[in-house]
N, C-alpha and C positions, 0 to 999 in steps of 0.2 A: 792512675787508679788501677786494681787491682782488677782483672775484666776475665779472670777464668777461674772462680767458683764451681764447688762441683755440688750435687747432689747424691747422696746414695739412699737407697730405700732398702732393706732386710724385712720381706714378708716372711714371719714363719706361721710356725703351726700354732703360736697362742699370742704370740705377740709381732709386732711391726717396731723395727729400729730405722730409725729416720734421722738424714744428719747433712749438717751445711760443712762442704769441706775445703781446705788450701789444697792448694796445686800438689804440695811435698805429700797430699797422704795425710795432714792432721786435721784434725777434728774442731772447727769453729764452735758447734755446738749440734746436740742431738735431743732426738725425746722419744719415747717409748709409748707405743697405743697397743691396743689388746687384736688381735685377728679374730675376733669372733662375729664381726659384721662379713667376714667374706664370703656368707653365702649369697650376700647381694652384692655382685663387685661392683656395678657400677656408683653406689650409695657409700661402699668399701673405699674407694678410691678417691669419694672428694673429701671423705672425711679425711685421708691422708693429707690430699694437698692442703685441706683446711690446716692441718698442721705446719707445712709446707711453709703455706704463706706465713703463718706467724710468726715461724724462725727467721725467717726474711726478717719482717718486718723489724722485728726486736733487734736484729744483727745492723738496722737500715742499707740493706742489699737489694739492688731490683734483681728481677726475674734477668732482665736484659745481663746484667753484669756473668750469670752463669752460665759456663759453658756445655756442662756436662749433666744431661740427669736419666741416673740406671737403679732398674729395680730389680733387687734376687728373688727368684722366686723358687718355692719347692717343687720341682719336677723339670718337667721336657718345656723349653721353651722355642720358638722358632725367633729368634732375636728382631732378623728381618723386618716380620711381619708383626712382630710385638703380639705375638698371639702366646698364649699357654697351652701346650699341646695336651698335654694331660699332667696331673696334680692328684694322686688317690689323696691326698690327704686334707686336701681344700681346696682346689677351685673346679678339681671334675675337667672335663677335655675342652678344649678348643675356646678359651675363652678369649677375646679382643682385650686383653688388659693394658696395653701399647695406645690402643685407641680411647679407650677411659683417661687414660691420664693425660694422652692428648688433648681432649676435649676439654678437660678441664683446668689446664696449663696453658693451653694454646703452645705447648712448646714439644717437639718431638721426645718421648720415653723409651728408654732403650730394655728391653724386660729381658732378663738373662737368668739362667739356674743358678742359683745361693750360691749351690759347692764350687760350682765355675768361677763366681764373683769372689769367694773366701779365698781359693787357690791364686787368685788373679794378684790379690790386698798383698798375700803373705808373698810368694814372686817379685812384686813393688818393692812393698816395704818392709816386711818381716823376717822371718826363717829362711824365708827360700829367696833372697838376694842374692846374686850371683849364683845360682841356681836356674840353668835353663830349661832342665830334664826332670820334671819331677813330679809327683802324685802328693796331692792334701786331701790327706781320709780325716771327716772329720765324726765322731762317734757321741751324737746328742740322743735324740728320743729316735731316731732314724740312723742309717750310716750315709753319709753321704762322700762324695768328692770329685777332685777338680784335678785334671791331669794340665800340666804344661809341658809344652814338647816345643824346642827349639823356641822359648821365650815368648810364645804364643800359647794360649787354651787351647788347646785341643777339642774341637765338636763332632766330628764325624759329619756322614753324608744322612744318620738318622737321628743327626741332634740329640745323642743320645750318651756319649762318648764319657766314660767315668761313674757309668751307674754300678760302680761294684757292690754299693749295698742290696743290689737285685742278681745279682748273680749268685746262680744258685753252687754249692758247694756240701752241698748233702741232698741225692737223687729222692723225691717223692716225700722230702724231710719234714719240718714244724711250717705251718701257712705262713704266710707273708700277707702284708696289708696291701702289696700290688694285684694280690689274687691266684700269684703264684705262690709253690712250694719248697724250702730247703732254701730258700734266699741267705746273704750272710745277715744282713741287717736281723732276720728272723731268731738270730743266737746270739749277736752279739751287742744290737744297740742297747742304749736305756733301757726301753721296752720292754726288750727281750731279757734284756738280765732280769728285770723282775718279775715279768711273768712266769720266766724257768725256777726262779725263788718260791712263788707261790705254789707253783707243780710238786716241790720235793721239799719244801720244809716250810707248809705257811703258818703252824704251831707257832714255829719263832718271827712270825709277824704279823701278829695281831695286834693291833692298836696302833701300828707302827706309820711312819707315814710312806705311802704307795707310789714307790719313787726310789728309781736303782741307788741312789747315794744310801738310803735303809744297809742295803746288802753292804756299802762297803765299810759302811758303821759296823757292823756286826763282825766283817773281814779285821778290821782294827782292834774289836773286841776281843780276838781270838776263835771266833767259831769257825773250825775245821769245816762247815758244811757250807757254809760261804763264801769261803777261801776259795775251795775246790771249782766251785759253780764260774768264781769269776777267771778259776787260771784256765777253765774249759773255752769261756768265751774267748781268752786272749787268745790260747793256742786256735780259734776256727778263727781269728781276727787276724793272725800272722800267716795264715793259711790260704785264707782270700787275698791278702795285700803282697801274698808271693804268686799267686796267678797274676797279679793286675803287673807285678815288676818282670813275670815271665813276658808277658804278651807286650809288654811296651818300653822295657831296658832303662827303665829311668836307673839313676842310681840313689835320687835323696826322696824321702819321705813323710811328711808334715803330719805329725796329727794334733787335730783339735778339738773342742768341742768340750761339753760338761764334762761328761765322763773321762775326762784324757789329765785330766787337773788332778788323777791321782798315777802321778812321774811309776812310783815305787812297783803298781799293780798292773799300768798298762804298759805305758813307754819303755821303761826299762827292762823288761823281758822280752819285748818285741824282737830286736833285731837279733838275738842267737835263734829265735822261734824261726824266724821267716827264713833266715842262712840256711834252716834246716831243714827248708820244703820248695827253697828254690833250684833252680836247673843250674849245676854243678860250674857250668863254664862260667857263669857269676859269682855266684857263692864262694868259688877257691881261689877265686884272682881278682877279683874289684871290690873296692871298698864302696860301701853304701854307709846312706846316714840315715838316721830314725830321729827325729827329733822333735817336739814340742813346738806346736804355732806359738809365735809373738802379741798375735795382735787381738787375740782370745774375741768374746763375741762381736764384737765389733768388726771381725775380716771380711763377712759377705757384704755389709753395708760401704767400706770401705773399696772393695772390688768393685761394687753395682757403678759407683761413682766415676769408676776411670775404664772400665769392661766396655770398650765399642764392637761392634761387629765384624771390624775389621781386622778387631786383636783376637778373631774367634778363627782356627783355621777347620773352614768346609770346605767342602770343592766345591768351584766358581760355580759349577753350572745350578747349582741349592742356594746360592746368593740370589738378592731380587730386591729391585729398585726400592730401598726405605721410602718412608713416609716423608713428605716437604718439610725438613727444619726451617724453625721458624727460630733465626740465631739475630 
């Protein structure tokens, strides 16, 4: 009998993807809840398990049979401790969300960042197979991503390790939802393409629906003021993903996410962009790749699912005795 089940959980910012998975990475089956209960995580989290349990149930899978259960979450997570360090976009600082799902599984949760989980899925099973060196920007309502170095995630000593969408890249520039200013996410995510749409031509989006895919309807239409808006964002998008390949030498590059589903506007301009703003001893003599994730939204819940602690590289001395699995 089959005795290593996994579970993955993808909390985002409106929705929760939730899935019973094989050992290889595929997908027994999933379901889709809304994130708008996480301002009460603990009420937030049995209504998940309550979902939980009924894919079990339906699939006739005990709890006992799985081996594995990780949840992504948006922001700083401390793995270890299964706490959420901070989340601006939903759960606020220091939440125990490790200990809610334990409470209500009786089974240890392993709570890890999305972008670290998505990068983790596509490393496995996707794009970046054979690929041990390598960054997944992924470009939704945020910019998020997830470095792998030497076949491992990369987390730093402040858990913090691949927040390129907070790195700032224009001094004193447009606010950020962190609190800071000139961040990239601040120009380039969903968001931001459309709030920069609304600043310089919201004439041409009235009635329209409030949502960067608008802009790239319009880019398709032919409107030059559209066009212009999203080649800006790509060029500050090639811009920040050549500091991230300066400061850490990967050579392959994953991106994913809504916005990355149009090849022609983002992907494909990418990599002469970045060639053109990285440090010369890369740029003239190593070949890098730019490429398209595989495993599209499904990568963070997919990551959460096989993402342990141990595949997260911090220095030992930020490790700290997990929670009593209960296997």
């Amino acid at each position: 009998m089959n005795t290593s089940y996994r579970i993955g959980v993808d909390i985002g910012g409106t929705k929760v993807n939730a899935g019973i998975l094989r050992p290889d990475g595929s997908i027994l089956k999933k379901c889709l809840l809304s994130s708008g209960g996480a301002g009460n995580p603990r009420a937030f989290v049995n209504e998940i398990c309550s979902s939980l349990h009924a894919m079990l149930d339906e699939l006739n899978i005990p709890l006992s049979l799985v081996e594995h259960i990780g949840v992504g979450i948006p922001g700083t997570a401390d793995s270890a401790r299964g706490v959420v360090e901070y989340s601006c976009n939903l759960f606020g600082r220091n939440v125990p969300l490790g200990d809610y799902f334990e409470h209500a599984l009786g089974r240890r949760v392993v709570v890890v960042q999305d972008s670290w989980a998505g990068a983790f899925a596509e490393h496995l099973f996707g794009a970046g197979r054979g690929h041990d060196d390598m960054m997944c920007v992924t470009i939704g309502t945020g910019i998020g991503c997830g470095v792998v170095l030497g076949g491992r995630v990369f987390g730093g000593a402040m858990h913090t390790a691949g927040e390129l969408g907070h790195t700032p890249i224009i001094w004193q520039g447009r606010p950020c939802s962190c609190g800071r200013r000139g961040c990239l996410e601040a120009y380039t995510s969903g968001n931001a393409i459309w709030s920069q749409a609304i600043e310089r031509f919201p004439e041409k989006l009235r009635g329209l629906p409030q949502r960067a895919e608008t802009i790239f309807d319009l880019v398709y239409a032919g409107d030059a003021d559209a066009r212009r808006l999203v080649e800006e964002c790509v060029d500050k998008l090639a811009y920040g993903i050549a500091l991230g390949m300066n400061l850490l030498a990967v050579d392959t590059v994953i991106i994913s996410g809504g916005v990355s589903v149009h090849h022609d506007l983002i992907i494909d301009p990418l990599k002469e962009k970045i060639l053109g703003y990285g440090y010369p001893a890369w740029t003239e003599t190593r070949t890098i790749q730019i490429m398209p994730a595989e495993l599209g939204a499904d990568a963070p819940m997919v990551g959460a699912a096989f993402l342990t602690p141990d595949q997260v590289d911090i220095p030992d001395e930020e490790r700290t005795v997990p929670h009593a699995a209960v296997y």
